[in-house]
PADRENFI-383439 format. One record per residue (C-alpha): chain; residue in one letter; x, y, z. Coordinates in steps of 0.2 Angstrom, whole numbers, m for minus. Each point is the difference from the previous one (the first is absolute). Layout:
 mol type    c1    c2    c3
   A    A     X     Y     Z
...
END
This chain:
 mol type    c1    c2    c3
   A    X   723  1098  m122
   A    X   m14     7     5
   A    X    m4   m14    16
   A    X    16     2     5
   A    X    m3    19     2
   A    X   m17    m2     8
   A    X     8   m16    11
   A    X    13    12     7
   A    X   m12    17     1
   A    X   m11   m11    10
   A    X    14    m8    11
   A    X     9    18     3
   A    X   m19     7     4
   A    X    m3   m13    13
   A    X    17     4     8
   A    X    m5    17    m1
   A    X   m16     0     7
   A    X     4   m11    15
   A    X    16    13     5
   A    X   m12    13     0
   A    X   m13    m9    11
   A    X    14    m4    12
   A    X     7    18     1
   A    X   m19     5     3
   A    X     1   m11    13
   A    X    16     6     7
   A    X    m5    21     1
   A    X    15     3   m12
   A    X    m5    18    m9
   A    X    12    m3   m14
   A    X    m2   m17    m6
   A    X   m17    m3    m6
   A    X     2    14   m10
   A    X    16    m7    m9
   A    X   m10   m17    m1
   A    X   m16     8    m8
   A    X    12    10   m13
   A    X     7   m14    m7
   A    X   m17   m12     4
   A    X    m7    14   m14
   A    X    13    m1   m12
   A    X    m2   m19     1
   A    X   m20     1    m4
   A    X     2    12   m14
   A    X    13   m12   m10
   A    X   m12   m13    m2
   A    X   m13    11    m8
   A    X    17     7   m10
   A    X     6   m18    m3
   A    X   m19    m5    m7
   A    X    m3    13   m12
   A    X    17     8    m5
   A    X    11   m15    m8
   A    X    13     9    m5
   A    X     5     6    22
   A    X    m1   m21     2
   A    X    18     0    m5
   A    X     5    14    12
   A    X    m8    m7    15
   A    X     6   m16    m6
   A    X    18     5     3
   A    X    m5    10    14
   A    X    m9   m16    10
   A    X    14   m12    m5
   A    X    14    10     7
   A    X   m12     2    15
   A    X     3   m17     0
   A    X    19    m2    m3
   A    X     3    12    13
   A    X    m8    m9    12
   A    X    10   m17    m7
   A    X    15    10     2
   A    X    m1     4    20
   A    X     0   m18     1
   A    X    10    m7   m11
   A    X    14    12     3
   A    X    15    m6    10
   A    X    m5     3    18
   A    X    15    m3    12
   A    X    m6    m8    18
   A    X     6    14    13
   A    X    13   m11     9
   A    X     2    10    15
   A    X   m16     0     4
   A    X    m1   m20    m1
   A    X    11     1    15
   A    X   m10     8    12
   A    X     7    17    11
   A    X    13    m9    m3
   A    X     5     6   m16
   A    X     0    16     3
   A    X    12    m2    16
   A    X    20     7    m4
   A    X    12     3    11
   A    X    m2     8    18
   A    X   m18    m5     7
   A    X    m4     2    17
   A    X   m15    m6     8
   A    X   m12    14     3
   A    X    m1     6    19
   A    X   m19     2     6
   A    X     3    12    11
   A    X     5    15   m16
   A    X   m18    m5    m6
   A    X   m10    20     0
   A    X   m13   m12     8
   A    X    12    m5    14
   A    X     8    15     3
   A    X   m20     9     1
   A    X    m7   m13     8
   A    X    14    m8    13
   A    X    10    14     4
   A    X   m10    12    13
   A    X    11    15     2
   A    X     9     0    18
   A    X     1   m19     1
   A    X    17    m9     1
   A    X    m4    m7   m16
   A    X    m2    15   m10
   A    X    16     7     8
   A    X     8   m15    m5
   A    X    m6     1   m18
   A    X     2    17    m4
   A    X    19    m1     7
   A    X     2   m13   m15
   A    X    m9    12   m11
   A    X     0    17     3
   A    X    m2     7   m16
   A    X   m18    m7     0
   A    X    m6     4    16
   A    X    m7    17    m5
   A    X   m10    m7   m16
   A    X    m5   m11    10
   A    X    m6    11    14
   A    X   m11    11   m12
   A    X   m10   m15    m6
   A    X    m3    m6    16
   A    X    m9    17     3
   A    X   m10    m2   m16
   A    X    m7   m17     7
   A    X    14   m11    m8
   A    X     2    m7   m16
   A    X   m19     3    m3
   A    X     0    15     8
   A    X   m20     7     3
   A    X   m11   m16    m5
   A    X   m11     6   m15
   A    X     4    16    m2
   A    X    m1     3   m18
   A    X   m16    m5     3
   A    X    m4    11    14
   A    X     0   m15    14
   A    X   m13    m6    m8
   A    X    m8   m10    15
   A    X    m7   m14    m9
   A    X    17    m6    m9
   A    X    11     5    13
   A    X    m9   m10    13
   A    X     2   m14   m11
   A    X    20     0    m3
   A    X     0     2    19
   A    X   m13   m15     2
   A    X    10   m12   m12
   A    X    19     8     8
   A    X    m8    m7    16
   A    X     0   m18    m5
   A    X    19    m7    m5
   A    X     7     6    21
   A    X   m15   m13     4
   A    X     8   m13   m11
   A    X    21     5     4
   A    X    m3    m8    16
   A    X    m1   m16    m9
   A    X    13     1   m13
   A    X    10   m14     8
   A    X    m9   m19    m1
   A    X    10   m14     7
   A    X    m5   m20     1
   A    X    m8    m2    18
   A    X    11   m11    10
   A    X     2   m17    m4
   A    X    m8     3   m16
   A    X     8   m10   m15
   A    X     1     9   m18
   A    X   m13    m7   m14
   A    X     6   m11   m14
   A    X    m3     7   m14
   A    X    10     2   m15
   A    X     4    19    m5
   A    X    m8    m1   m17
   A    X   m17    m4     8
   A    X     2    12    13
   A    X     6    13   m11
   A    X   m19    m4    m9
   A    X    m9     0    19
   A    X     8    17     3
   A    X    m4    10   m14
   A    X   m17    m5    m1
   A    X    m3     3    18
   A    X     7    17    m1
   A    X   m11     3   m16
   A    X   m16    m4    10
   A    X     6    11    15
   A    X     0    14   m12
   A    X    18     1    m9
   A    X    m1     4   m20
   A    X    18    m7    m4
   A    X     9   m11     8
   A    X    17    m7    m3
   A    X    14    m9    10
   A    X    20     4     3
   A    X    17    m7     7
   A    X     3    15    11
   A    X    15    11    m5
   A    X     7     6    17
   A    X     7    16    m8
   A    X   m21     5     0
   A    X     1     0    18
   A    X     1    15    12
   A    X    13     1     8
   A    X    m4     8    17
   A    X   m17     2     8
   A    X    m6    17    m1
   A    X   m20     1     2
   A    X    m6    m1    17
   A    X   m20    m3     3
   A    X     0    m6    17
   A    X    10     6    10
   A    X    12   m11    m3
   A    X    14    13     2
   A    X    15   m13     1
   A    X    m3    m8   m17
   A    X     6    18    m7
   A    X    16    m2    m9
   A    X     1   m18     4
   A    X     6   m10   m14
   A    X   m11   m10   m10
   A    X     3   m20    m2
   A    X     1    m7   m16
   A    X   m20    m3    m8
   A    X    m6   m18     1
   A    X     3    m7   m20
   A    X   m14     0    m9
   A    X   m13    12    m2
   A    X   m19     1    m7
   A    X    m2    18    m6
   A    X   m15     6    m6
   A    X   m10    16    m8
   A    X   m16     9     2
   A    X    m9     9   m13
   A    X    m2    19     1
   A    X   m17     4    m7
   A    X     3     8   m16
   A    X   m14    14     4
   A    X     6     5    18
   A    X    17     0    m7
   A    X    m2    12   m16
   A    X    m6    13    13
   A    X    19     3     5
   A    X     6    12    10
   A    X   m19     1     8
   A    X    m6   m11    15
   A    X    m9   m13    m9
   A    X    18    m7    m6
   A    X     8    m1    17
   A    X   m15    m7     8
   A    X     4   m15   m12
   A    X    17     1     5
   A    X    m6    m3    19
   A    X   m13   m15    m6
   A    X    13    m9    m7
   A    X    11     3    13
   A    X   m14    m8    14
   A    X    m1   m15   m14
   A    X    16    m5     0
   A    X     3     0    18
   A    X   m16   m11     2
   A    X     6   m12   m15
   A    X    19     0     5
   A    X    m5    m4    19
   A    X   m11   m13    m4
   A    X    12    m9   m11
   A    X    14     1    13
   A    X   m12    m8    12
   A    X    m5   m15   m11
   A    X    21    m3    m4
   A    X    m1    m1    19
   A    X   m15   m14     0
   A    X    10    m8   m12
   A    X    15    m1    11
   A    X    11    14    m6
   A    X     8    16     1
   A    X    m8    16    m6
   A    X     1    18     0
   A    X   m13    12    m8
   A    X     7    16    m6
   A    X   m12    14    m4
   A    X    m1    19     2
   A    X     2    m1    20
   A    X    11   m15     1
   A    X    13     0   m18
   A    X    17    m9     4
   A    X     4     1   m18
   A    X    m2    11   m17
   A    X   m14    m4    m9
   A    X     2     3   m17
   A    X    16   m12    m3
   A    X   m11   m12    10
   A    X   m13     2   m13
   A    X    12     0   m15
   A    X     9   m15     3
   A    X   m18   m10     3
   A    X    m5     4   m17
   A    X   m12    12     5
   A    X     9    14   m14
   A    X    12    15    m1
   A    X     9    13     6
   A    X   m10    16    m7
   A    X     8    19    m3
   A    X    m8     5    17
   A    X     5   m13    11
   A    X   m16   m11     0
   A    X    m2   m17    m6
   A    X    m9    m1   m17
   A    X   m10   m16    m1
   A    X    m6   m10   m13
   A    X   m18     4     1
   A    X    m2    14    13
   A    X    14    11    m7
   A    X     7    10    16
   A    X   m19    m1     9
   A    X     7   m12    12
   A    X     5    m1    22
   A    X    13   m12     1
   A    X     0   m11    16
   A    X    12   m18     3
   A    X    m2   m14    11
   A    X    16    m7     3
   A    X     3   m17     8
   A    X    11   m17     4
   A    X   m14   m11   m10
   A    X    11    m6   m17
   A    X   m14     7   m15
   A    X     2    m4   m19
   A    X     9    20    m6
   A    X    m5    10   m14
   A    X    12    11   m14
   A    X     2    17    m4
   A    X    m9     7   m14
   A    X     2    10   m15
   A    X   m15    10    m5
   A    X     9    13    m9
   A    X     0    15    13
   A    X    18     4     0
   A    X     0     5   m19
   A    X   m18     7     2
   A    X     4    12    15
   A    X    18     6    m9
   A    X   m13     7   m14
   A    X   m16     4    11
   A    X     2    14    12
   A    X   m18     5     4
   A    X     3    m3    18
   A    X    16    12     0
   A    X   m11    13   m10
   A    X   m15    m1    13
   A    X     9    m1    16
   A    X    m7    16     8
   A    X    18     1    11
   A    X    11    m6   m14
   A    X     9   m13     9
   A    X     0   m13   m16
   A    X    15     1   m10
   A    X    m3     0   m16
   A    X    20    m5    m4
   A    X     8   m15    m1
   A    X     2   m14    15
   A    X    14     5    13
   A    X     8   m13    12
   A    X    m7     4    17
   A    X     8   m10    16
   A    X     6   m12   m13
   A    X   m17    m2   m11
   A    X     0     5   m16
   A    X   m20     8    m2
   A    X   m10    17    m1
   A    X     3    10    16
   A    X   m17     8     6
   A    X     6    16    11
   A    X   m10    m6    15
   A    X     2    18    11
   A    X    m8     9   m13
   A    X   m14   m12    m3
   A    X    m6    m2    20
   A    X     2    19    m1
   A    X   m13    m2   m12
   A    X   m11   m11    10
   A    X     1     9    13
   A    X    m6    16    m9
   A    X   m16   m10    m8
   A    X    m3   m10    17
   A    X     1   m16   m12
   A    X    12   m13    m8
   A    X    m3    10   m16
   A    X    m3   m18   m12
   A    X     2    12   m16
   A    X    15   m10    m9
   A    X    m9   m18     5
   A    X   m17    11    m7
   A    X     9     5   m16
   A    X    10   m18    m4
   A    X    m7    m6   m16
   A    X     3   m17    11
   A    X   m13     7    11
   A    X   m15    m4   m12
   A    X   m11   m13     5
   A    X     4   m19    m4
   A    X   m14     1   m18
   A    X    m2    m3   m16
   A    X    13    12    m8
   A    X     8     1    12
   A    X     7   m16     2
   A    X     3     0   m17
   A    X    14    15     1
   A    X     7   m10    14
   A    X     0   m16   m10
   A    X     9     9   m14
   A    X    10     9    13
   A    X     7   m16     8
   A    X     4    m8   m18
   A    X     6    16   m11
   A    X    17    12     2
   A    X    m7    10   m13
   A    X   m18     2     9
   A    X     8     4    17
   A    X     8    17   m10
   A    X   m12     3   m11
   A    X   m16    m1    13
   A    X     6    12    12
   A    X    m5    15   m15
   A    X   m17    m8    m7
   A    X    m2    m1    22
   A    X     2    21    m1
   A    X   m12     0   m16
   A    X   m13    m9     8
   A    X    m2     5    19
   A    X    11    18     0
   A    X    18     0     8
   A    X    m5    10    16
   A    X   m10    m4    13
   A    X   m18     5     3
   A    X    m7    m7    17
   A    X   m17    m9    m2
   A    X   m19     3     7
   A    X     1   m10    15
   A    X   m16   m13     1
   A    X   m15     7    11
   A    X     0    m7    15
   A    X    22     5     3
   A    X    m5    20    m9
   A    X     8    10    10
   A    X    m5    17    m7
   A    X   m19    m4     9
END
C-alpha cells in the first residue's frame, strides 16, 4: 500500500512540477500558482503517508480514484464526430452559395475608392452598407489608425507596415504556368505529395496537408484590386485548378498573448509575408515540374481558407471562425497552393473541437466587441456553424488600430505544442467525457477572462 501511494505521489508531483515550469515559462499569472498549491499538498502527503499509518487508507482511495478517473476518460464510450470526418462538407445543408469577394469589408475598404464606377456599381447592389462602410473608410479601414492602442508606437507600427509591404510583391506571381513546350514530370502523386510537404516545411510552413478542391470554397467574383487592374472587378471567377497544398504558419505564442496590443498584429503581418513567399515559391516549382499552379495568399486568395485547411486535415472549425489545429490551436495563417499536378490527398480530422467549443466559451467572454456568440450554431448561407458578427469586430479593429488576436490569445488551443499540453489534446482527441469536462478545470487553472500579456522587450511598446 504504502509504494503505491508514494509511486503515484511521486508521478502526480512530476506532472505537477513540470505544468508549473511550463506556465513559468509561458507568463501565465494564474497557473503556477494553482500548480504550486497542489505541488504542496503533494509533498506534505508523503511525510503524512510515512509517519501517520492510519491517513494511508484515505490517500489510498483518494490516489486510486485519481487513477480510475483518469481510466474512465479513456475507457468511456467516445463517439467519433462524423461530421467532421467529412470535411466542410459536413456541415453544408441546403442553400449554399459561393461567397462573392467583392462583399469582403477588405474589398469593399480597399477596392472601392468612392467616386469610381466601381463603387457606384457596388453600392447600387448594396446600399444598405454603403454608409458603414463609408465611416470606416474614414477611420483608416478595417484597422483603422495602425497601433493606436499603443499610441503609434513607431517601432511596431513600422514593422506591420514593413511585413504588409511584402505579399503585393509576391501577388504579381500568383500564377505559374509550364513554359512552352515543357512536358509534365512523371511522378506518382504519393511521391509528390512527399516532395511537396517537405519542400514547403523547409520554406518555412508549420503544417502542411493536401486536398481535392471543393469548388463550393471558391469565390465567386473577383473583388480585390491591387493593380490596377480595374476590369477584373466583378469578373467571374473560373473554377480552382483540383488539388490543393495548404499550409499553416505559427503565430509566436508570446507576440500573440499581447492581444489587442501591436506586438499581436505585427505577427499577423510576419505570417502574412511568410505565406506569400512560401505559397509563390511552390507555385513556381509545380511550374518547373510542368504544371499549373496558383498561389493564394493575403494579396492574391481565390478561395476560402479555412475549409481549404479543414478538409486537408489540418483541423476544425472553432467558435470564432478560425481553424483550430492540432498542435498550434488557432495560432495559425492559412495559405493554399492549388494546382493541375495529381498529389496523394489527406482526410479530415477529428480532434474533438466541436464538443470542446459547445462548452468553452472563453473566447465569447473575452471578445472586447462581443461579436462571438455564445449560443448554439445557426445555418448561414447554407453552413451550419458559429456566426462571428464581422461589422462589430472590424469596428473593433478599427478602434484598437489592430486585428485584436484576443479569442486566438485566450483558446486553451492556443497554448504551446508542450508537455501538458499535448497531453490535454491527446485526451481531448480520444475522450467525450474529457472534451466537456476540461473546458471547467481550463477556467480553474488559467481564469475564464482575458488578461493580455507583457509583451517580450524588444516588441514593448510602453517604452
Amino acid at each position: 500500500m504504502l509504494s503505491f501511494i508514494l509511486m503515484v505521489d511521486f508521478i502526480l508531483l512530476t506532472i505537477c512540477l513540470v505544468f508549473i515550469f511550463e506556465s513559468i515559462r509561458e507568463r501565465e499569472p494564474r497557473a503556477p500558482w494553482v500548480g504550486a498549491a497542489a505541488a504542496a499538498g503533494l509533498v506534505s502527503s508523503i511525510p503524512i503517508t510515512i509517519w501517520i499509518p492510519a491517513l494511508r487508507w484515505p490517500l489510498l482511495v483518494l490516489f486510486a480514484l485519481s487513477v480510475m478517473f483518469a481510466a474512465f476518460l479513456l475507457i468511456a464510450p467516445s463517439q467519433p464526430n462524423r461530421r467532421a470526418l467529412q470535411g466542410a462538407d459536413g456541415y453544408l445543408v441546403d442553400g449554399f452559395v459561393r461567397h462573392d469577394e467583392r462583399d469582403i469589408v477588405f474589398a469593399r475598404n480597399r477596392a472601392l475608392p468612392p467616386g469610381s464606377d466601381v463603387y457606384r456599381r457596388y453600392y447600387e447592389m448594396y446600399p444598405e452598407r454603403e454608409a458603414k462602410d463609408a465611416e470606416r473608410r474614414k477611420k483608416g479601414g478595417p484597422i483603422g489608425r495602425p497601433g493606436a492602442i499603443d499610441g503609434g508606437h513607431r517601432p511596431n507600427v513600422a514593422m506591420i507596415a514593413a511585413n504588409f509591404d511584402m505579399p503585393p510583391v509576391f501577388s504579381a506571381h500568383a500564377r505559374a504556368a509550364p513554359s512552352a513546350g515543357s512536358q509534365p514530370a512523371e511522378v506518382t502523386p504519393e511521391r509528390a505529395s512527399t516532395i511537396v510537404k517537405n519542400y514547403a516545411r523547409h520554406l518555412g510552413a508549420d503544417i502542411v496537408g493536401i486536398c481535392r478542391v471543393n469548388p463550393d470554397w471558391a469565390y465567386s467574383h473577383r473583388g480585390e484590386i491591387f493593380f490596377e487592374n480595374w476590369e477584373d472587378w466583378g469578373r467571374q471567377l473560373p473554377d480552382p485548378l483540383p488539388f490543393a497544398v495548404v499550409i499553416g504558419t505559427e503565430m509566436d505564442h508570446a507576440n500573440v498573448s499581447t492581444g489587442p496590443h501591436t506586438p499581436a498584429v505585427m505577427e499577423s503581418s510576419v505570417n502574412y509575408a511568410k505565406g506569400a513567399f512560401i505559397t509563390t515559391t511552390l507555385a513556381r516549382w509545380f511550374a518547373h515540374m510542368g504544371f499549373n499552379a496558383v498561389a493564394h495568399h493575403s494579396r492574391h486568395y481565390d478561395l476560402n481558407m479555412v475549409p481549404l485547411a479543414i478538409d486537408a486535415g489540418l483541423g476544425e472549425l472553432g467558435r470564432f471562425g478560425y481553424l483550430i489545429s492540432d498542435k498550434l490551436g488557432p495560432r495559425v495563417r492559412l495559405f493554399a497552393v492549388t494546382c493541375d499536378m495529381p498529389l496523394a490527398t489527406d482526410y479530415p480530422v477529428d480532434l474533438g473541437v466541436e464538443k470542446f467549443c459547445e462548452k468553452c466559451m472563453k473566447c465569447a467572454d473575452s471578445c472586447p466587441s462581443r461579436s462571438i456568440p455564445h449560443g448554439e450554431k445557426t445555418v448561414v448561407n447554407g453552413v451550419e456553424k458559429w456566426k462571428l458578427n464581422e461589422e462589430t469586430c472590424f469596428d473593433y479593429w478599427a478602434k484598437v488600430g489592430t486585428d485584436c488576436s484576443v479569442c486566438m490569445g485566450v483558446c486553451p488551443y492556443s497554448r504551446p505544442n508542450r508537455s501538458v499540453h499535448r497531453m490535454v489534446r491527446w485526451f481531448l482527441k480520444r475522450s467525450s467525457p474529457a472534451r466537456k469536462l476540461f473546458p471547467h478545470i481550463d477556467n480553474f487553472i488559467y481564469g475564464k477572462r482575458w488578461k493580455p500579456r507583457q509583451a517580450p522587450d524588444w516588441l514593448d511598446y510602453r517604452k
